[in-house]
Structure formats: structure tokens, C-alpha cells
N, CA, C and O of each residue as an XYZ file, in Angstrom:
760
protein
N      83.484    -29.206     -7.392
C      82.174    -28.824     -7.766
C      81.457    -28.216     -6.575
O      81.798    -28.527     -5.434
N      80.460    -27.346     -6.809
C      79.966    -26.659     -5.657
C      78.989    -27.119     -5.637
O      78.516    -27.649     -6.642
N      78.255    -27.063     -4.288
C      77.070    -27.588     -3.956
C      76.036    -26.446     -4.268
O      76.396    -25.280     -4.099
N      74.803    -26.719     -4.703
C      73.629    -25.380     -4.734
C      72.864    -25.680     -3.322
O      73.117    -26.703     -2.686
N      72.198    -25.006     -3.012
C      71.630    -25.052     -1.962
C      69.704    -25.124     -2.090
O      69.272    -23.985     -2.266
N      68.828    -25.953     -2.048
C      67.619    -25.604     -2.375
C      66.969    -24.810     -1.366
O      67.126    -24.942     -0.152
N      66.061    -23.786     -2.082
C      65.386    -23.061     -1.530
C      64.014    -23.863     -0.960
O      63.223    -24.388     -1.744
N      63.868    -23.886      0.234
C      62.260    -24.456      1.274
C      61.526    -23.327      1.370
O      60.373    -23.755      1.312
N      61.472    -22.211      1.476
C      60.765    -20.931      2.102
C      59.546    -21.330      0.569
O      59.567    -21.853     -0.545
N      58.528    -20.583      1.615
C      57.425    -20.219      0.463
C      58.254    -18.508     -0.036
O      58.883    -17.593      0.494
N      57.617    -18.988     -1.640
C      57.851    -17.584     -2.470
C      57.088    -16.344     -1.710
O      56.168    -16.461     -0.900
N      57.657    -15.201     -2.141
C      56.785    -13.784     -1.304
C      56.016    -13.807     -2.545
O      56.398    -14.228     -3.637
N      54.665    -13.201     -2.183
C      53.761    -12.759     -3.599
C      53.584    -11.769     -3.438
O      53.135    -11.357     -2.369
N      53.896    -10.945     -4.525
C      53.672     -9.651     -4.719
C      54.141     -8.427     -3.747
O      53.792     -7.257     -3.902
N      54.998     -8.912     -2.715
C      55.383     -7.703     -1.730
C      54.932     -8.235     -0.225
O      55.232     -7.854      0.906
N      54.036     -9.332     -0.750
C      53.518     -9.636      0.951
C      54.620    -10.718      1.522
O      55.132    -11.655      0.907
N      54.833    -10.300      2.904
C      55.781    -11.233      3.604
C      55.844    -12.670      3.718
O      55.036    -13.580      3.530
N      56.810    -12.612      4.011
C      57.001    -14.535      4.304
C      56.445    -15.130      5.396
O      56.620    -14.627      6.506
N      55.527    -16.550      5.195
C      54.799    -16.532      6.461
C      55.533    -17.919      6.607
O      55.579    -18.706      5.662
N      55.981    -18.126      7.566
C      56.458    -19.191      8.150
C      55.156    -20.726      8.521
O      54.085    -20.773      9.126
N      56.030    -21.810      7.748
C      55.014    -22.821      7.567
C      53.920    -23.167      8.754
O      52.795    -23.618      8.540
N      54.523    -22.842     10.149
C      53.960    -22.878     11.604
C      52.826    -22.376     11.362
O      51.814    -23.045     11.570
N      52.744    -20.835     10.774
C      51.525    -19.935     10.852
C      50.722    -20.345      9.980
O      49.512    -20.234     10.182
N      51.146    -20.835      8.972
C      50.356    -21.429      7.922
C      49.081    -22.330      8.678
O      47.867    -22.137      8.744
N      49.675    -23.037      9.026
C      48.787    -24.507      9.973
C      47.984    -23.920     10.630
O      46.795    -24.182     10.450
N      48.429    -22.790     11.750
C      47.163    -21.766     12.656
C      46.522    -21.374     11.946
O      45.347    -21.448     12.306
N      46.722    -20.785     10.676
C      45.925    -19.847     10.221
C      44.899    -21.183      9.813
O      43.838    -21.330     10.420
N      45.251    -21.972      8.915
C      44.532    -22.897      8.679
C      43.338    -23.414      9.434
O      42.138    -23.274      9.195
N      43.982    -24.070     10.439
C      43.377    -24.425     11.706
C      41.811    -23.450     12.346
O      40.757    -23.900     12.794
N      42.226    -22.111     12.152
C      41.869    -20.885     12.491
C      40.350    -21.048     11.627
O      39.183    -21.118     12.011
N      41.019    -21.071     10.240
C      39.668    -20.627      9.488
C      38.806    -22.276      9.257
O      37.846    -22.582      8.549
N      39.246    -22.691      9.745
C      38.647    -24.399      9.727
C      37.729    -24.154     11.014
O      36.520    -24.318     10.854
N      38.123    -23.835     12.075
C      37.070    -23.598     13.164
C      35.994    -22.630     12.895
O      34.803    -22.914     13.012
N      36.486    -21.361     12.494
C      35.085    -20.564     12.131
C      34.325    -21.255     11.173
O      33.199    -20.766     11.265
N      34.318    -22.124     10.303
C      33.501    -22.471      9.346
C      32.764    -23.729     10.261
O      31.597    -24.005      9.985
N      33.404    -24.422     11.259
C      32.924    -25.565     11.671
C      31.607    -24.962     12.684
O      30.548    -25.543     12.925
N      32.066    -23.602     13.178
C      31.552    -22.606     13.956
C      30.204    -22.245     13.761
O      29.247    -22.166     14.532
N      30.369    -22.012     12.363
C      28.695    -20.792     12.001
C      28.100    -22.018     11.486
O      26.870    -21.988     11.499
N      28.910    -23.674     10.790
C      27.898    -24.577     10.542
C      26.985    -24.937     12.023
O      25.758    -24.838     12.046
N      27.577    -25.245     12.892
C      26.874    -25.520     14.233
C      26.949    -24.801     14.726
O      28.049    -24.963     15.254
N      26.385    -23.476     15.235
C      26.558    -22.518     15.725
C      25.109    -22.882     16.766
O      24.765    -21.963     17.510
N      24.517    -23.823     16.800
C      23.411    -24.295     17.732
C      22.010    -23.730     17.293
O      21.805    -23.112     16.248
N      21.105    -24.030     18.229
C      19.732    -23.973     18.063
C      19.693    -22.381     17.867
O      20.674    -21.801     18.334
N      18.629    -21.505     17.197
C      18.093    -20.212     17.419
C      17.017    -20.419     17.152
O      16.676    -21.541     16.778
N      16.196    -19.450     17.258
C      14.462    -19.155     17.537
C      14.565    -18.159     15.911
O      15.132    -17.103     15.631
N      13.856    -18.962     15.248
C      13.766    -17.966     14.114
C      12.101    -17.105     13.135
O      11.853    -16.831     11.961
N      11.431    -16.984     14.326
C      10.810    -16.443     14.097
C      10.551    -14.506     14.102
O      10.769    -13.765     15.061
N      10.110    -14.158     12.918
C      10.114    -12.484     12.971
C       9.595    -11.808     13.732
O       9.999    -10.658     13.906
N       8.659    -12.260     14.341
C       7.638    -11.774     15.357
C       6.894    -12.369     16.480
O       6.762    -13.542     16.131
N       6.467    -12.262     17.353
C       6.236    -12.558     18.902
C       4.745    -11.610     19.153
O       4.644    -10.526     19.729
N       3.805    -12.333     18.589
C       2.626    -12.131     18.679
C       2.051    -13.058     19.445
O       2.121    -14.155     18.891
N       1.470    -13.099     20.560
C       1.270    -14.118     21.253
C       0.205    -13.549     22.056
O       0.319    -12.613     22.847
N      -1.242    -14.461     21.666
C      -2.719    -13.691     22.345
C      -3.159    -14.865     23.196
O      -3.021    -15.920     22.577
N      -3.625    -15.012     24.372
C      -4.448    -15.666     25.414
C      -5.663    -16.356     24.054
O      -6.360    -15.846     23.176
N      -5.397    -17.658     24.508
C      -6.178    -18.742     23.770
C      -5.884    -18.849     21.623
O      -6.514    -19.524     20.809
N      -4.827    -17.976     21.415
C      -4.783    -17.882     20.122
C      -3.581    -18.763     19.587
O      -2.482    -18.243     19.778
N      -3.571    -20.159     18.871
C      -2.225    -20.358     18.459
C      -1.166    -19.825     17.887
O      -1.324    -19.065     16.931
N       0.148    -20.139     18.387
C       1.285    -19.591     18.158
C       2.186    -20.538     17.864
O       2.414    -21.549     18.529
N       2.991    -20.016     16.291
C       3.832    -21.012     15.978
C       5.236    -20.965     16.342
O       5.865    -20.336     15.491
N       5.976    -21.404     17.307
C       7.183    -20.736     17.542
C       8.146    -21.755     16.617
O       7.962    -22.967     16.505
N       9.154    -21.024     16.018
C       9.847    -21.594     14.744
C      11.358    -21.637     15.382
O      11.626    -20.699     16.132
N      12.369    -22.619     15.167
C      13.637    -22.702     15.324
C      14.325    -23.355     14.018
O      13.661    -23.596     13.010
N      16.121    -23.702     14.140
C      16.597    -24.007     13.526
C      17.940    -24.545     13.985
O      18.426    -23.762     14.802
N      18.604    -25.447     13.790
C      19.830    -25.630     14.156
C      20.211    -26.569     15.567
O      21.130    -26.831     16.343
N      19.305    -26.750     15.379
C      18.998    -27.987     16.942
C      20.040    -29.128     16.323
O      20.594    -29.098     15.224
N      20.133    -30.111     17.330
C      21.558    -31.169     16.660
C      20.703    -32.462     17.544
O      21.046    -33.612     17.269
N      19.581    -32.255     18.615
C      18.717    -32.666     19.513
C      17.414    -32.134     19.688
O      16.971    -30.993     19.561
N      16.752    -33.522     20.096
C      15.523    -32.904     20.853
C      15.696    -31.522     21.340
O      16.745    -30.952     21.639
N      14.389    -31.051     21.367
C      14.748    -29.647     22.434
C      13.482    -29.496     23.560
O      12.632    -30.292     23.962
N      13.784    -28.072     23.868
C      12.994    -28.481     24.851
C      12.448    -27.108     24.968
O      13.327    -26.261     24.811
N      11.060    -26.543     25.234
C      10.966    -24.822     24.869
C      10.251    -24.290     26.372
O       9.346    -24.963     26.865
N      10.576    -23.458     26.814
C      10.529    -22.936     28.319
C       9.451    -21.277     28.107
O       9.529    -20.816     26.968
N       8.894    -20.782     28.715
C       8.046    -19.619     28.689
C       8.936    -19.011     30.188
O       8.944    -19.487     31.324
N       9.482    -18.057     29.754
C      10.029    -17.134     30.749
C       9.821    -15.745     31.144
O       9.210    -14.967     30.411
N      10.276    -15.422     32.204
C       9.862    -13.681     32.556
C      10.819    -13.308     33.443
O      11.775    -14.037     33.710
N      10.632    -12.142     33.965
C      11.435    -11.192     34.700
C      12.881    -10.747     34.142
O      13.424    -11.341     33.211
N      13.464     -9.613     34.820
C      14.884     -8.794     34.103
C      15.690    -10.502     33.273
O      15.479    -11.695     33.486
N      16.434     -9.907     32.514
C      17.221    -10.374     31.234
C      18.166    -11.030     32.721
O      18.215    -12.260     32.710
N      18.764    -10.472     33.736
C      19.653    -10.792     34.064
C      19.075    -11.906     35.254
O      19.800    -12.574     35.991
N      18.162    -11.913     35.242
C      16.954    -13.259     36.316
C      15.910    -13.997     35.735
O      14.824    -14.366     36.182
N      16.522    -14.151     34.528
C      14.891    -14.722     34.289
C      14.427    -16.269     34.681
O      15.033    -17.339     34.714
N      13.022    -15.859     34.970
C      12.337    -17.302     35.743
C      11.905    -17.584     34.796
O      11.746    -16.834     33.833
N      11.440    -19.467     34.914
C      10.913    -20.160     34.532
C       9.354    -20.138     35.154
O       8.988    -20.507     36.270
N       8.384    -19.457     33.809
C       6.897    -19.497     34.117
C       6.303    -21.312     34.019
O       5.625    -21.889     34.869
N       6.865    -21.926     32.611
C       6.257    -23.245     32.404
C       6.677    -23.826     31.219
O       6.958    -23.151     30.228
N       6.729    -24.863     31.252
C       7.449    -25.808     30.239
C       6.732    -26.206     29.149
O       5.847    -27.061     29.181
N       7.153    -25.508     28.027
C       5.816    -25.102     27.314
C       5.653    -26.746     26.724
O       4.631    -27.368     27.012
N       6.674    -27.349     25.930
C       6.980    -28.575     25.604
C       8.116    -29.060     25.275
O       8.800    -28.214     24.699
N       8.857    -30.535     25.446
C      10.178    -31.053     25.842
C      10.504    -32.051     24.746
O       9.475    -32.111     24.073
N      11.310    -32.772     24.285
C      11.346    -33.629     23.773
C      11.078    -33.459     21.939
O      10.826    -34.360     21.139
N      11.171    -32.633     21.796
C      10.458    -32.069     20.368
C      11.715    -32.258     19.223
O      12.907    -32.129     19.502
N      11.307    -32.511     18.201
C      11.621    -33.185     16.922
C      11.614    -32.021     15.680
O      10.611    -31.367     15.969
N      12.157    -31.450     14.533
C      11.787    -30.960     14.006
C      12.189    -29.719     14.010
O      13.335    -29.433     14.355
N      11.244    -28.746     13.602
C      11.948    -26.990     13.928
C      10.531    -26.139     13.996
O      10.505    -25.049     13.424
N       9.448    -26.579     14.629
C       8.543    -26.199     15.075
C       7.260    -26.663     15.768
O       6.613    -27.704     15.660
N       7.125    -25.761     16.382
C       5.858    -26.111     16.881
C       4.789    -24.933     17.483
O       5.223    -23.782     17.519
N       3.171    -25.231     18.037
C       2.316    -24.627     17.798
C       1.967    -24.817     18.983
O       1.762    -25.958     19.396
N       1.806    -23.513     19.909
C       1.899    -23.794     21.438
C       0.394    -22.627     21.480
O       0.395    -21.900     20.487
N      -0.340    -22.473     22.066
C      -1.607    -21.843     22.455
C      -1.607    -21.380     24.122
O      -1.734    -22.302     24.928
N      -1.488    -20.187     24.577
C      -0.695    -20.005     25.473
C      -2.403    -20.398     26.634
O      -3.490    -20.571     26.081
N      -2.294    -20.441     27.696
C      -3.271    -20.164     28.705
C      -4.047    -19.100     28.903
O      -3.667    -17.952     28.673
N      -5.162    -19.396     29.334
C      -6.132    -17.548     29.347
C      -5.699    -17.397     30.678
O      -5.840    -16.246     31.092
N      -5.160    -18.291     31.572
C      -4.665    -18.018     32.919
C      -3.269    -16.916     32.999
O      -2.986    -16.165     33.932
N      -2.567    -17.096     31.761
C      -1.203    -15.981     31.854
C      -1.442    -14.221     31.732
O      -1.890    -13.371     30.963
N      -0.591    -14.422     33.510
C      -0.606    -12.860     33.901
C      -0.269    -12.147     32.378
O       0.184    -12.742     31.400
N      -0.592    -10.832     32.461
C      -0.087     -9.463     31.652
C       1.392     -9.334     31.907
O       1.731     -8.713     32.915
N       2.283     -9.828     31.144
C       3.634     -9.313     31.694
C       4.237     -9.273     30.450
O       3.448     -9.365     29.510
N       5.452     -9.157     30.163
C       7.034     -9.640     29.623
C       7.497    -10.725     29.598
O       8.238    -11.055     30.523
N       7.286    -11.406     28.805
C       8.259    -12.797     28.723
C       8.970    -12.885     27.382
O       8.876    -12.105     26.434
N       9.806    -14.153     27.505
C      10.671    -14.792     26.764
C      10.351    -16.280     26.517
O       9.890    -17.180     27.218
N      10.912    -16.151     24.846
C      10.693    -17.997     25.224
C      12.648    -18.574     25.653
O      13.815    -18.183     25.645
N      12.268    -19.069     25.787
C      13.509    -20.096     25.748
C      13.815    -21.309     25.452
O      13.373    -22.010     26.362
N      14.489    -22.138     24.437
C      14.607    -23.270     23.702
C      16.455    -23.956     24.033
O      17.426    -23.209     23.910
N      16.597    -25.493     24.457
C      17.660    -25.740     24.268
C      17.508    -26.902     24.057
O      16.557    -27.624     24.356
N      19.184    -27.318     23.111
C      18.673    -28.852     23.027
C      20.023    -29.933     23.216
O      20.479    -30.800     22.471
N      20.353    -29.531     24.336
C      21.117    -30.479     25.276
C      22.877    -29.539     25.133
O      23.655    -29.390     26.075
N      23.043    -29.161     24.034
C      24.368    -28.665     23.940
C      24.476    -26.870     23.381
O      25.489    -26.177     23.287
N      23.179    -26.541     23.115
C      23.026    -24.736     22.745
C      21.706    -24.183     23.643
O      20.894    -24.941     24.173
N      21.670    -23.099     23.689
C      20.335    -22.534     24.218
C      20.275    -21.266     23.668
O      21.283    -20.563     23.727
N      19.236    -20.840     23.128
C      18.761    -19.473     22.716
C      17.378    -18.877     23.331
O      16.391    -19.513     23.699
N      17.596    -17.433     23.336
C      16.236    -16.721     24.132
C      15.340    -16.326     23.005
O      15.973    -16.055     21.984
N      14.229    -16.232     22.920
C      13.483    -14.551     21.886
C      14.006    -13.716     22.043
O      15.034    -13.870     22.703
N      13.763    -12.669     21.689
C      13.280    -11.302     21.849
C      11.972    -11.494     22.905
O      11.036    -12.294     22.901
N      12.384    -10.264     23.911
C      11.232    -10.001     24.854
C      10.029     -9.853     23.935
O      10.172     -9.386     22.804
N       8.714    -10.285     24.453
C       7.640     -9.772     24.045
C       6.107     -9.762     25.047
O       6.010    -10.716     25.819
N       5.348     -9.091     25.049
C       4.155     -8.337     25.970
C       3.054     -9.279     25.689
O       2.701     -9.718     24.594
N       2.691     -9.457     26.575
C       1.581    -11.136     26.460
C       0.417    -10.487     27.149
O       0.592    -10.624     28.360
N      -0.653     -9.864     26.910
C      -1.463    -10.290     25.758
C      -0.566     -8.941     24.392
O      -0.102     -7.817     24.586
N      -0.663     -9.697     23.251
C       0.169     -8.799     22.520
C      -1.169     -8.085     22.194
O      -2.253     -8.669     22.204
N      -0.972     -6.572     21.860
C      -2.414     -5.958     21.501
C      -2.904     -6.075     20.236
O      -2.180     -6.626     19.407
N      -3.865     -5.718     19.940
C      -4.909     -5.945     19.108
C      -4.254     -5.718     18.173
O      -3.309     -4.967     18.416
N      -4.377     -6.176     16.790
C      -3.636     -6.431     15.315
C      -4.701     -4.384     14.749
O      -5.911     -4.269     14.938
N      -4.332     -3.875     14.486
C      -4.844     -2.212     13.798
C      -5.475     -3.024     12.651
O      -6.630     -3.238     13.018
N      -5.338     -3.415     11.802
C      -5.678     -3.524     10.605
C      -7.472     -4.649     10.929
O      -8.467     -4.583     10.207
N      -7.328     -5.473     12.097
C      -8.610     -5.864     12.569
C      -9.774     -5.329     13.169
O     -10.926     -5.745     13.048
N      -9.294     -4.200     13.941
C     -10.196     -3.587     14.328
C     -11.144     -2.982     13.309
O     -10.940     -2.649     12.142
N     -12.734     -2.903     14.409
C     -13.630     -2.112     13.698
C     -13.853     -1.174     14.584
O     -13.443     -1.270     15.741
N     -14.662      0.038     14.050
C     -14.628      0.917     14.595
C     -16.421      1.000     14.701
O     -17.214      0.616     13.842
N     -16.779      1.711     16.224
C     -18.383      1.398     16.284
C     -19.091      2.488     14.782
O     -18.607      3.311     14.004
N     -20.093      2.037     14.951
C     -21.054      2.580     13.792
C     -21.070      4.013     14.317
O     -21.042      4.382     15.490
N     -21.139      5.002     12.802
C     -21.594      6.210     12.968
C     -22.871      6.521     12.160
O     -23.136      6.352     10.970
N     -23.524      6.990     13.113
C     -24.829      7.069     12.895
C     -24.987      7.961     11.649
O     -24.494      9.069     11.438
N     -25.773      7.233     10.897
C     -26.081      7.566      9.517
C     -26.622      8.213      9.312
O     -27.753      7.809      9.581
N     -26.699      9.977      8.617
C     -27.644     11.286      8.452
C     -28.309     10.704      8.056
O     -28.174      9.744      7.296
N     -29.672     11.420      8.731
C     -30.912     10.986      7.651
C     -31.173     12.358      6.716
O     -30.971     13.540      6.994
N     -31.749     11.675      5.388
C     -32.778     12.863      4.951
C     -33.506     12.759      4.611
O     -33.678     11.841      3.810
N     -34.610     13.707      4.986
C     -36.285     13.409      4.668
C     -36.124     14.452      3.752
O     -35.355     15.394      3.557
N     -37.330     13.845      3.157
C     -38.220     14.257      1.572
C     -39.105     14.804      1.957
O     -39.401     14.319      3.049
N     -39.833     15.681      1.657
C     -41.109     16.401      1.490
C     -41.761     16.737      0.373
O     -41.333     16.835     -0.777
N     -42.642     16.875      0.730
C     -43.445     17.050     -1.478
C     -43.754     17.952     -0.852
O     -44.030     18.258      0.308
N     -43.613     18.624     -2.441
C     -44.066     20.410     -2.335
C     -45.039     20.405     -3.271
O     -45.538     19.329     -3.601
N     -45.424     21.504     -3.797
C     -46.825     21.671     -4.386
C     -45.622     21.762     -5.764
O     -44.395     21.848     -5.701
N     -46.489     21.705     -6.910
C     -45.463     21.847     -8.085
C     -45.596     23.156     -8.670
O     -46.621     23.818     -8.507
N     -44.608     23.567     -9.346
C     -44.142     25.128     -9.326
C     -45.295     25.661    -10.429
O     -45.738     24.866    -11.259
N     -45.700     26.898    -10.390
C     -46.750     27.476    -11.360
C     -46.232     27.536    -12.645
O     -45.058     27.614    -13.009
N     -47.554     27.476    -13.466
C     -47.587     26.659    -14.993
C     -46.394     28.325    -15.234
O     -45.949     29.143    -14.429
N     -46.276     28.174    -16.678
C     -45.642     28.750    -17.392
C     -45.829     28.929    -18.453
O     -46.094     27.876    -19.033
N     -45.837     30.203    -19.385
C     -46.343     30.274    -20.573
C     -45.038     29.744    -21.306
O     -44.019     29.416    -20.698
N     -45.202     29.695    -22.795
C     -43.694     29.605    -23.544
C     -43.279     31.147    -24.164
O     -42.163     31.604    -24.415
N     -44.744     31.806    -24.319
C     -44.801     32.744    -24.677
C     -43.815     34.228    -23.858
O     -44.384     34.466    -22.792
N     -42.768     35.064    -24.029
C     -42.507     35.756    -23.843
C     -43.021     36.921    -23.970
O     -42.325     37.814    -23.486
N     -44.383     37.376    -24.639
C     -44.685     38.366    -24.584
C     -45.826     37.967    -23.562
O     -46.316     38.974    -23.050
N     -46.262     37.048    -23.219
C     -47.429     36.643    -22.439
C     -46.968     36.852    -21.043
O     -47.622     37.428    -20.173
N     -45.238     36.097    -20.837
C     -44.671     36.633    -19.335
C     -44.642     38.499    -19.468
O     -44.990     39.304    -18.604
N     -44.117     38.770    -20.816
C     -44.427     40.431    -20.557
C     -45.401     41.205    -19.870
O     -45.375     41.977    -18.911
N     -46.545     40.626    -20.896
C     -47.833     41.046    -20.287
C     -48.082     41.031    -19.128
O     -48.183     42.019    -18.401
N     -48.232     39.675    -18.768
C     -48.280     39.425    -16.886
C     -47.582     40.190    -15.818
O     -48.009     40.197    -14.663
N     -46.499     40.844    -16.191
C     -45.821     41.916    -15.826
C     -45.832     43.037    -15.358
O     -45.485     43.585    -14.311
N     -46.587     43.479    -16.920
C     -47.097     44.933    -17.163
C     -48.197     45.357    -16.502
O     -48.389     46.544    -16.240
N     -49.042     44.352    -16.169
C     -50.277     44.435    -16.011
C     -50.843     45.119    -14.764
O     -50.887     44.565    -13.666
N     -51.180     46.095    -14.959
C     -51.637     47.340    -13.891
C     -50.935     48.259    -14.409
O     -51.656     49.233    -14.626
N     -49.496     48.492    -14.828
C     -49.494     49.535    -15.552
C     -49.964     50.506    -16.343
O     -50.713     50.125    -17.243
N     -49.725     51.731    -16.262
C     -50.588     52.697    -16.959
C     -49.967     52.742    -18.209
O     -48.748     52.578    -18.244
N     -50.850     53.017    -19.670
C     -50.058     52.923    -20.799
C     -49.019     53.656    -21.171
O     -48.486     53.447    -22.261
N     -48.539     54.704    -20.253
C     -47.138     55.469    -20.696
C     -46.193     54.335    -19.972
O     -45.013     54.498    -20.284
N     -46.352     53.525    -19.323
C     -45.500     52.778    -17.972
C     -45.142     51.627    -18.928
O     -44.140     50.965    -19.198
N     -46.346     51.692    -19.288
C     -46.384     49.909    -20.228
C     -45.338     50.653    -21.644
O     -44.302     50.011    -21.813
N     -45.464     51.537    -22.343
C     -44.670     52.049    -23.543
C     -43.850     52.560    -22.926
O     -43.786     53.485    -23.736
N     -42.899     52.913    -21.977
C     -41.658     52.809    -21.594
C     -40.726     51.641    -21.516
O     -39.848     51.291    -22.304
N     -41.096     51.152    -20.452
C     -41.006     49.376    -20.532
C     -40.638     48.734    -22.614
O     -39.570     48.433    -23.149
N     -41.537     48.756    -22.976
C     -41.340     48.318    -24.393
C     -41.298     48.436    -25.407
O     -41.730     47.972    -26.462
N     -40.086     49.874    -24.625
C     -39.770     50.723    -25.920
C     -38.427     50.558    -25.891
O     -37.944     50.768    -27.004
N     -37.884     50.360    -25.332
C     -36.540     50.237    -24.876
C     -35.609     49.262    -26.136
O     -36.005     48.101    -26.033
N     -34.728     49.355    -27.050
C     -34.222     48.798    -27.742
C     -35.008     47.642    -28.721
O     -34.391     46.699    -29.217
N     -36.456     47.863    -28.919
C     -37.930     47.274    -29.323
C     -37.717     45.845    -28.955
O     -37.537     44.815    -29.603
N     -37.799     46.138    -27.706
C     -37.760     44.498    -26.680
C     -38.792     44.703    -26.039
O     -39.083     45.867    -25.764
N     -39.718     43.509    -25.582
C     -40.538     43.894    -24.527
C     -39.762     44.227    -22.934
O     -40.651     44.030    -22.105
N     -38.453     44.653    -22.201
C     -38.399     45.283    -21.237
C     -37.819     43.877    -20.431
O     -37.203     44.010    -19.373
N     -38.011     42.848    -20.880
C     -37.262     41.753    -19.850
C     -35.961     41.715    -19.974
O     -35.523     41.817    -21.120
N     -35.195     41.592    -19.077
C     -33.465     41.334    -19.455
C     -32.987     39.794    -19.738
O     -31.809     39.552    -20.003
């Protein structure tokens, strides 16, 4: 009697190659880390915008902290940046409401947030941030005047059309006056 032999290999599907059980496990392994990856991928700063005015509160927003954190006000080139002041440490949560100093120079800064095992920057942003467009007013423009005057009221008026005729005619000599209102037997007004 002959022996059969069992087949171990994974089946090919459809044309795609044989992957050997080894690669299987890496690959596995592989896509098990990216997912463990983007779940903890650490703290970020998730706010849209970086409006930040001398004496005006500011809410700076995060996410993904695993710890306390701790949020830093920074400046100078991307590739030096100093520590201006510690804005606040120890923080709980995924926000907070920081009101900057009327003492902070005009510059460029960053915030910076970490919380023991990630750290993330902002986006640069210009402190005092300028004036919001849609707040501004614009100074008053002086308002035309117009004055009124009374006038005398306009001279009476007959209803009569042959009476404005007359008033017309009047000094005319009677060939002047029967020219005038002879004309298509109108009295001569258009």
C-alpha cells in the first residue's frame, strides 16, 4: 500500500503566491503594531487656531495624553526653541484656559505640551495675534448735512387755458393776437 503524503502549505488564492507561515507571523505582528501605534500615538494639541491676545483667555485643547501633562510657552527658530514659561504642570483632562501676560514681548511662539512619555508642539503663532476684521469699527463719517429753506410759494394759477392765453397775448397787437389763435383753432399754446 502506498503512503499519501499530506499537504501543510497554505493554498495559493487566486494566482497570489505562497507565503510561508514565518511571514505570516511578521506580517501579523506588523499590522498589530501599527494599530497599537495610531491607538497611542501620544498627546497632540488639537486646537484649529492660535489666537492668543495679551490679557484675553485662551483655551488650549489636547488629546491623547496617557498622563498628567505639562504645557510650556516657547519661542525662537524650530531648531532652538526656548522655554519663555511654564504655562501649567500637572494637568488632568484635555484642556485648559491659560490668559497670557500683558508683560509678553511681540514675538513667535509655540506652545508645547508633554506628558511624561509623548511631546507635541503648535503650530507657530504671533502674540499679540491681530485684531479679529469682523470686530473692528471704523471711525465715524461725517454725516452730509442738508438745509431747508422756505421759498415764497409759486404764483397762483388759473385753471383756465384761455385765461393763461390771454396773459400771454397781452400787449399784443390784434393781428399778433389773431395769428397766435388762428393756428389749427387753438389758442397758440403747445
Amino acid at each position: 500500500m502506498a503512503r499519501m503524503a499530506l499537504n501543510t502549505s497554505l493554498p495559493s488564492l487566486g494566482g497570489l503566491p505562497k507565503i510561508p507561515k514565518n511571514n505570516i507571523m511578521i506580517i501579523t505582528l506588523l499590522v498589530l503594531l501599527q494599530l497599537t501605534t495610531s491607538v497611542w500615538a501620544g498627546v497632540v494639541f488639537t486646537n484649529d487656531e492660535y489666537v492668543v491676545r495679551p490679557g484675553e483667555p485662551f483655551t488650549i485643547n489636547w488629546e491623547g495624553n496617557r498622563a498628567p501633562v505639562t504645557l510650556k510657552l516657547m519661542r525662537g527658530p524650530d531648531v532652538d526653541l526656548q522655554e519663555v514659561m511654564v504655562i501649567a504642570s500637572g494637568l488632568s483632562g484635555t484642556k485648559y484656559t491659560w490668559t497670557p501676560p500683558q508683560t509678553l514681548n511681540t514675538d513667535g511662539y509655540e506652545l508645547y505640551i508633554e506628558d511624561g512619555v509623548s511631546v507635541d508642539y503648535s503650530p507657530r503663532f504671533q502674540y499679540p495675534a491681530p485684531p479679529d476684521p469682523t470686530t473692528l469699527t471704523t471711525p465715524s463719517q461725517p454725516t452730509p448735512t442738508t438745509f431747508v429753506t422756505e421759498t415764497s410759494p409759486p404764483p397762483a394759477t388759473t385753471s383756465s387755458s384761455t385765461a393763461t392765453a390771454a396773459s400771454e397775448t397781452e400787449g399784443l397787437s390784434t393781428g399778433a393776437k389773431s395769428g397766435i389763435e388762428g393756428r389749427d383753432g387753438r389758442d397758440g399754446c403747445e
